[in-house]
C-alpha positions in Angstrom: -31.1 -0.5 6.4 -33.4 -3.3 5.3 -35.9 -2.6 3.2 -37.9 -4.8 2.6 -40.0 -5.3 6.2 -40.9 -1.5 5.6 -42.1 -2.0 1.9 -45.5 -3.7 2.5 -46.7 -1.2 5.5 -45.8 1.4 3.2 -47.8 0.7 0.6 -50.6 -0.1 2.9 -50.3 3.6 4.1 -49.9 5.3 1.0 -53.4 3.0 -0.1 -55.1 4.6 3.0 -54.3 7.9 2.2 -55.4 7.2 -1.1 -58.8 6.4 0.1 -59.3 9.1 2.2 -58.5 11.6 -0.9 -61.0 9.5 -2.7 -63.6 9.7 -0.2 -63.5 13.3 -0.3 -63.1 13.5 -3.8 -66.3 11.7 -4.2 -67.8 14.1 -2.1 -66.7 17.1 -3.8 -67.1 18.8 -0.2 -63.6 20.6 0.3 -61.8 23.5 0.9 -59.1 25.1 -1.4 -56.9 27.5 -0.7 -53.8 29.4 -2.1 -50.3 28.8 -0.6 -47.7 31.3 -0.4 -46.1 29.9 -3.7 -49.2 30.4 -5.7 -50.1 26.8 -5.7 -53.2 25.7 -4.5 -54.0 23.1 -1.5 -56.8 21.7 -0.4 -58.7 19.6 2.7 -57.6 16.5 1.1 -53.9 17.7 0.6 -53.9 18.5 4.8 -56.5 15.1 5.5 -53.6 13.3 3.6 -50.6 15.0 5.0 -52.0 14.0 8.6 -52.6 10.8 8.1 -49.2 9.9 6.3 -46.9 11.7 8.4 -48.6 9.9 11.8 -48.7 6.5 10.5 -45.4 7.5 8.7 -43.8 8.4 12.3 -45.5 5.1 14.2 -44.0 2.9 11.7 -40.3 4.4 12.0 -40.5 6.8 15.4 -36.3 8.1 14.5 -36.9 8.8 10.7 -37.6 12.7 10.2 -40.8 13.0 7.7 -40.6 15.6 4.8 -43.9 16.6 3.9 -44.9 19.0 1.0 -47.2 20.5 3.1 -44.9 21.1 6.2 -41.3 21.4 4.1 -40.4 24.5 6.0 -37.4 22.7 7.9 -34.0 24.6 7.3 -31.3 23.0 4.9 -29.0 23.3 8.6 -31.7 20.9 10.1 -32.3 18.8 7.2 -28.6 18.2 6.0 -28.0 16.3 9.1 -30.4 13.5 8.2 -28.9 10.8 6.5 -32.5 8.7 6.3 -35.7 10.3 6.3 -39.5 10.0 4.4 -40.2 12.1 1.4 -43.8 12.6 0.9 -46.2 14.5 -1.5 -49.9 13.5 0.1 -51.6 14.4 -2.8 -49.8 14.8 -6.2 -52.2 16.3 -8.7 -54.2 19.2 -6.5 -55.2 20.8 -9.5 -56.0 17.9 -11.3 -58.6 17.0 -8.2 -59.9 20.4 -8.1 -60.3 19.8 -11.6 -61.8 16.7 -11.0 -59.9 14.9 -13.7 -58.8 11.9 -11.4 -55.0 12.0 -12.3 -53.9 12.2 -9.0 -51.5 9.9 -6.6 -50.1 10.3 -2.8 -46.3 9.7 -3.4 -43.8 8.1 -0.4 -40.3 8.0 -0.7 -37.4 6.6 1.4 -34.2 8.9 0.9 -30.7 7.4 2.7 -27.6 9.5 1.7 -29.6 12.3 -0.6 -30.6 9.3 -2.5 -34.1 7.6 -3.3 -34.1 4.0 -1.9 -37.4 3.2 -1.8 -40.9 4.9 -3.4 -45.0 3.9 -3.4 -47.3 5.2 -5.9 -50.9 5.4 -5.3 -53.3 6.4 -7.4 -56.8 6.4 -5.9 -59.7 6.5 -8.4 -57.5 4.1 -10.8 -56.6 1.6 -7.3 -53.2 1.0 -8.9 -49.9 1.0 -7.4 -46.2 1.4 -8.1 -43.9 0.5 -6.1 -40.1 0.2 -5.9 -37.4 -0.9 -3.2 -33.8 -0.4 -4.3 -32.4 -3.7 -5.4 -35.2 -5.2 -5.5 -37.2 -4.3 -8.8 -40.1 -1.7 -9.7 -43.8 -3.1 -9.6 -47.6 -2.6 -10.7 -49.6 -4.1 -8.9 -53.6 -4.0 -10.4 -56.6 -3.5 -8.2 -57.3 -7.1 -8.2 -54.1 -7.8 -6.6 -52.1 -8.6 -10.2 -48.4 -7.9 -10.0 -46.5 -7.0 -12.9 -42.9 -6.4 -12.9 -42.2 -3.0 -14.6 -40.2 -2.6 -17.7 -39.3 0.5 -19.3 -39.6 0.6 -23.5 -36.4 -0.4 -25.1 -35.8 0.5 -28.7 -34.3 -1.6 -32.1 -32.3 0.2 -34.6 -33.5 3.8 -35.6 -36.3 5.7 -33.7 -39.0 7.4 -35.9 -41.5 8.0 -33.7 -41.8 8.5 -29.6 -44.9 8.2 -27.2 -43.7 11.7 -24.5 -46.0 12.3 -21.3 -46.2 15.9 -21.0 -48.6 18.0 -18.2 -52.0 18.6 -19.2 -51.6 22.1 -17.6 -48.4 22.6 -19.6 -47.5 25.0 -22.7 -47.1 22.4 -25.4 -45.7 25.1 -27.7 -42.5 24.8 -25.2 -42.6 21.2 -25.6 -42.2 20.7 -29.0 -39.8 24.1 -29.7 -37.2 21.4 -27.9 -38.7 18.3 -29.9 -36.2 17.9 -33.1 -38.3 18.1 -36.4 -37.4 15.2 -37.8 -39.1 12.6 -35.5 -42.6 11.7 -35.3 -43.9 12.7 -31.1 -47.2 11.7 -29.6 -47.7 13.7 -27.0 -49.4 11.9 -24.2 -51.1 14.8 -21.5 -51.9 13.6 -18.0 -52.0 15.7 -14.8 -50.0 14.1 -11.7 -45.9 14.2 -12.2 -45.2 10.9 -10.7 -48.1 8.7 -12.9 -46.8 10.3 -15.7 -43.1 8.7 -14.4 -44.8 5.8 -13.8 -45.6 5.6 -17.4 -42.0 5.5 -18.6 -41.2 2.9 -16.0 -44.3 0.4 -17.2 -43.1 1.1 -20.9 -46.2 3.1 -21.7 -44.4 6.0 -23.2 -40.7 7.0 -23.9 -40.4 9.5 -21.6 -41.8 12.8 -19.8 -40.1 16.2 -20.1 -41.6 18.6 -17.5 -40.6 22.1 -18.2 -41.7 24.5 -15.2 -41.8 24.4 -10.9 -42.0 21.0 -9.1 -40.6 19.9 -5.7 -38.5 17.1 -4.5 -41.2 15.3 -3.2 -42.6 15.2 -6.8 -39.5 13.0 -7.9 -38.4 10.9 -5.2 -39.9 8.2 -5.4 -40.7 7.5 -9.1 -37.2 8.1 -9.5 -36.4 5.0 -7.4 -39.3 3.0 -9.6 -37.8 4.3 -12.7 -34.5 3.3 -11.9 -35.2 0.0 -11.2 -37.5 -0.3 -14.4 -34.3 1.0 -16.6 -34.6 3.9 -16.9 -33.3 7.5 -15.4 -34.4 10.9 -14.1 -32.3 13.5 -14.8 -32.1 17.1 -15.4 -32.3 18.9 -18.7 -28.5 18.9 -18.7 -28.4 15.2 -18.4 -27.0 15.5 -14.7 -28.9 13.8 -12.0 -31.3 15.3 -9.7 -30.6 16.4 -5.8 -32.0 15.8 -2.7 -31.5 17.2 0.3 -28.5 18.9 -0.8 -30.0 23.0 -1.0 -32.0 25.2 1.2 -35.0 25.4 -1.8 -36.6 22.3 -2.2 -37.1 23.1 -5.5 -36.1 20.5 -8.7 -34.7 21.9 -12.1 -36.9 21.2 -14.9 -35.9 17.5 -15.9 -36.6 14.8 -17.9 -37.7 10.7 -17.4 -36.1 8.5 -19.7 -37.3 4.7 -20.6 -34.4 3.9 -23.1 -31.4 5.5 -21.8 -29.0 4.1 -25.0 -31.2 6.6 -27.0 -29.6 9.6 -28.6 -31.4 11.9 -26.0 -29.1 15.2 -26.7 -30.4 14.5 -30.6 -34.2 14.3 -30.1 -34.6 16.9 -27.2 -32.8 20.1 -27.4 -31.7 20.8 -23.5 -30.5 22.5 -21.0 -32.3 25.5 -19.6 
């Protein structure tokens, strides 16, 4: 399939979305309540979901959309797709309840249980990520500047790392895994994929996420990671799944910038 003429209308949707979570985020009028998994969801989450799943299925009427707030297809549906939309509306809920701004509506394409194409938004910042398999990873500013992203590469030996963690997560369980002998900065932010994003702009070395997220939450900065240089993988270096098991569930995992780095030595892993 060819990317490309889907790339730009993409973006434009993921943009819209953006600004109607902003709008209402401005207002601080919404509702919030409590799914059945224990994670919250607000009006903004479901104004979102709407508007990217119809504009989603107008743009490409035969590609199934995966949305994290109607993922209740079975695995004996979903298996059978070999190309269909991966979306998180609004990555961050907490963090907009919070009202701490790190938050982003995420679109993937997945073809063959693999990311091929994901958008970034983030709507108070304006910015956007983007990536198209083969094609490259980008920034692009709210001016309209376009930067080509580049994850961090590293010369000789590593004293220190830059590591995005969640700024809802128990650092204690960060840095048990971190080996002592290195200098860390820990670098907190709330949504998963800007904090991916940040590895694929060369902002930090990576981000180790410990704890529940979905498949929508990796999809697509895994495709702008890739395409930066770096990887997503779980905590046993394997790479992630989609599409492949009735819980849509991801293992904890880790986003690397320099992949020739002695991972295994400066982050204990596995489970």
């Amino acid at each position: 399939m060819e990317l490309s003429p889907l790339l730009q209308p993409v973006i434009d949707i993921a943009r819209e979305s953006g600004q109607v979570i902003l709008d209402i985020y401005q207002r601080g009028d919404f509702e919030k309540n409590i799914k059945s998994d224990d994670t919250p969801v607000t009006s903004a989450d479901l104004a979102a979901h709407k508007l990217v799943t119809e504009r989603l299925k107008a743009l490409t009427p035969d590609i199934p959309v995966l949305s994290e707030e109607d993922a209740s297809v079975p695995l004996r549906e979903r298996e059978n797709w070999t190309r269909y939309w991966l979306v998180d509306p609004l990555d961050g809920t907490q963090e907009f309840i919070a009202g701490s701004g790190d938050f982003a509506t995420i679109i993937a394409l997945v073809e063959d249980n693999q990311p091929v194409m994901g958008v970034v938004y983030g709507p108070v910042s304006g910015v956007s990520y983007y990536a198209a398999k083969g094609h490259g990873a980008w920034k692009v500013m709210p001016d309209g500047e376009k930067v080509r992203l580049s994850i961090m590469k590293h010369d000789g030996d590593v004293t220190s790392l830059s590591i995005a963690i969640s700024r809802r997560q128990d650092i204690k369980a960060i840095t048990e895994r971190l080996a002592p002998s290195l200098n860390y900065n820990l670098v907190p932010l709330g949504s998963a994929a800007l904090k991916s994003c940040l590895v694929a702009e060369g902002s930090v070395d990576c981000y180790l996420r410990l704890g529940p997220t979905g498949e929508w939450d990796t999809a697509a900065t895994q495709c702008i990671v890739e395409e930066s240089g770096g990887r997503i993988l779980d905590t046993t270096l394997s790479p992630l799944s989609y599409n492949e098991r009735e819980s849509l569930e991801n293992p904890n995992f880790i986003v690397l910038g320099d992949t020739d780095l002695p991972w295994r030595d400066i982050i204990r892993l596995g489970d």
